[in-house]
C-alpha positions, 0 to 999 in steps of 0.5 A, a space after each residue: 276388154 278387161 274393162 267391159 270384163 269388170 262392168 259385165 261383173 258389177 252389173 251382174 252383182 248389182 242385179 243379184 243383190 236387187 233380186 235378194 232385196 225384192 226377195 227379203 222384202 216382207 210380204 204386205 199383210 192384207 187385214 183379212 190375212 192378219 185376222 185368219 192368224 188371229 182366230 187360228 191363235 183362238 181354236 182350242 189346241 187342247 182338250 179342256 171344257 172344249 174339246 181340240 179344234 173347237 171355237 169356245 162359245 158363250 151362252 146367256 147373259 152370265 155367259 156361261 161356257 157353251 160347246 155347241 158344235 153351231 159356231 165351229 162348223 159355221 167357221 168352217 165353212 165360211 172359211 172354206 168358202 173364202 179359201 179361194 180369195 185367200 192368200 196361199 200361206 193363209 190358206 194353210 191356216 185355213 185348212 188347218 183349222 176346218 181339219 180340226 173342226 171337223 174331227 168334233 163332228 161325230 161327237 154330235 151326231 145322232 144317238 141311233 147313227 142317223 145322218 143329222 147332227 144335235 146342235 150339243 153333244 150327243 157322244 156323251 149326251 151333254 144338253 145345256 152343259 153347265 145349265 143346271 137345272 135346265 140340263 137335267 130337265 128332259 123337256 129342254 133335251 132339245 132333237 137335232 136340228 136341221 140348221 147345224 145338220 146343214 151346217 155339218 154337211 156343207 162343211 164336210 165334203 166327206 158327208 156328201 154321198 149322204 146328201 140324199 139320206 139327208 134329204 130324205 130326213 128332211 121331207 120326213 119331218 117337214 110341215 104336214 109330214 107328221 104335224 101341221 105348224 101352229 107358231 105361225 101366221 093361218 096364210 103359211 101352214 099350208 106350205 110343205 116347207 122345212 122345220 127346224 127341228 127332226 124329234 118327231 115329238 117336237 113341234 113343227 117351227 119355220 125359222 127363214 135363215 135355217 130355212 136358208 141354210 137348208 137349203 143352200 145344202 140342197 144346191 151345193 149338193 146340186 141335188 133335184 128339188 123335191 116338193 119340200 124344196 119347191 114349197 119352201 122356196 115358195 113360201 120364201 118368196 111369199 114372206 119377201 114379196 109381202 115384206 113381212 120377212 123384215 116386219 117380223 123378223 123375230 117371228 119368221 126367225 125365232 133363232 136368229 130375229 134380227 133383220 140383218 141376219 135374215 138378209 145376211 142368210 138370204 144373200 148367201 143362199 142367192 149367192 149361189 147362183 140362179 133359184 127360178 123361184 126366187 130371182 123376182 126377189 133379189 131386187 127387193 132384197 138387194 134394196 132392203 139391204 141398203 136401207 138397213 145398212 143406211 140405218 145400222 148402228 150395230 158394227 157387226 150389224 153393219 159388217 154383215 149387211 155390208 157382206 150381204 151387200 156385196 154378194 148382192 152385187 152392191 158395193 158398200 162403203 168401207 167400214 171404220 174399225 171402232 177403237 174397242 174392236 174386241 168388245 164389240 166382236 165379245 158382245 154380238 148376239 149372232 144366234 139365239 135359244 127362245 125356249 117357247 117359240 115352238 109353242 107361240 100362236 100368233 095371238 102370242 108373239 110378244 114370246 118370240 119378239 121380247 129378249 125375256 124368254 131368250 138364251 142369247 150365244 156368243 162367239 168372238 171366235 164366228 164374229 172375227 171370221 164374219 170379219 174376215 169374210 167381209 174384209 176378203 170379199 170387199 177386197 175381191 170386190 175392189 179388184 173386179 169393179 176397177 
């Protein structure tokens, strides 16, 4: 009995101390865990030129500092997207850093308290901070726009009761709400569709991926489609159906021009779910993803087409790191200014085509979370298709 005694003894110890030892086993970082700690060690956590809770950004080929609030919110929420497919610890981060973000925001909203955003301060009135001559000129005081606007709200649950506001503002200043575009092809001036900019003085642009944006707001917001809506919608299906949305890319998006971002914008908008007016169009976009994946030398060109693949219900080869990973997230020209695309006919659009008349922004910061939603959806990925 006193033997049976002691083995009952030896064998409990035995399991306490291989319990202790699965316990104090480190946790196995995934890459998009180590790179979430990584771009948190990035935020600003004390005001200087940035405020607290921004993401430092670049501007030009001088790459002189920029605080646009454009980068921060698209941290934001991208993140806040992938929070689900995030390991709980790192999700602390997750949340840690949108809070800070979104504590900017109200330094960019508009000057008379309207629900729209200026893509630069506004609180005080700060236009091309650190640009000189171009900062003081009122011509390049540029209105808030429609693209960080969407960015904001989509961010910040806080701002949904003023979803409709929004809206509203939106169908005001579209096509032929006031004026009719002109930087455009004859066949697409006749559509009510977004632009991109809310001055009422200021031209009427399309740009596909801001087109995009707003209206992954409209659906997010589970919001009923007003005309505006159903005739950007069209005029997106028309500029994917003919090809021309990747043939002149740089002319259909003047802000962004590159056909890797222009497909990254349209897979994250039919990742939603369902849009009537679009579903003939995911195997088109579906196909030329993997064509231009097949083509990209870019890394960053190839970690967003990858991204886009995968919402697309494609599954993309995995991606080889290069060795100067760092230079290549510094390098990358996600967004740019062209400072004449609004007034560029057709006849004229070597404007928008040519780097020449472009202020190109950078942000090591938004390209690192572009990895990292990569990384988590492609791991997402693996586990649903085993």
């Amino acid at each position: 009995m006193i033997l049976i005694y002691f083995m009952k003894i030896i064998v409990l110890i035995a399991c306490l101390l291989i319990y202790n030892l699965i316990l104090s086993q480190p946790t196995v970082l995934t890459k998009s865990d180590s790179l979430i700690r990584e771009l948190y060690q990035l935020q600003v956590k004390q005001k200087s030129f940035f405020d607290a809770g921004q993401f430092p950004s670049h501007r030009g080929y001088r790459h002189v500092q920029d605080n646009t609030i454009f980068f921060s919110s698209l941290i934001a929420y991208t993140l806040q997207e992938l929070s689900p497919e995030i390991s709980p610890d790192y999700s602390n981060y997750i949340d840690s850093i949108c809070y800070h973000v979104k504590k900017n925001y109200n330094l960019y909203q508009n000057v008379s308290g309207r629900c729209t955003y200026n893509f630069w301060k506004t609180k005080p009135v700060q236009f091309f901070p650190g640009g000189g001559l171009l900062s003081k000129l009122s011509h390049f005081h540029i209105p808030d726009d429609a693209d960080c606007t969407a960015l904001i709200f989509l961010s910040d649950s806080t701002l949904k009761k003023q979803a409709v506001c929004l809206q509203n503002e939106l169908a005001n200043h579209a096509n032929l709400s006031h004026l009719k575009i002109k930087n455009t092809y004859n066949r697409f001036r006749h559509y009510k569709a977004y632009s991109t900019w809310f001055g009422k003085r200021m031209p009427i642009e399309f740009d596909i991926c801001v087109q995009s944006n707003v209206l992954l707001f409209i659906y997010k917001n589970k919001l009923s489609l007003t005309i505006q809506d159903q005739e950007t919608l069209s005029l997106l299906h028309e500029q994917i159906t003919s090809g021309i949305y990747l043939k002149a890319a740089h002319y259909l998006s003047p802000s962004y021009k590159k056909k890797s971002i222009v497909l990254y914008h349209l897979a994250r908008l039919m990742a939603i779910g369902s849009i009537p007016l679009l579903d003939d169009c995911r195997a088109i976009i579906k196909k030329d993803i993997e064509t231009e994946l097949i083509h990209a030398e870019n890394f960053m060109d190839r970690v967003i087409l990858s991204t886009a693949l995968i919402r697309m219900k494609g599954t993309p080869l995995p991606l080889t790191y290069p060795a100067s990973i760092d230079k290549e997230l510094d390098k990358y020209v996600f967004f740019r200014a062209n400072l004449f695309s609004t007034y560029a006919r057709p006849c004229l659009k070597f404007i928008t085509k040519s780097d020449l008349f472009d202020i190109p922004f950078y942000s090591k910061s938004y390209c690192m979370t572009l990895l990292i939603e990569y990384e988590a959806l492609m791991q997402k990925r693996i586990r649903t298709t085993r």
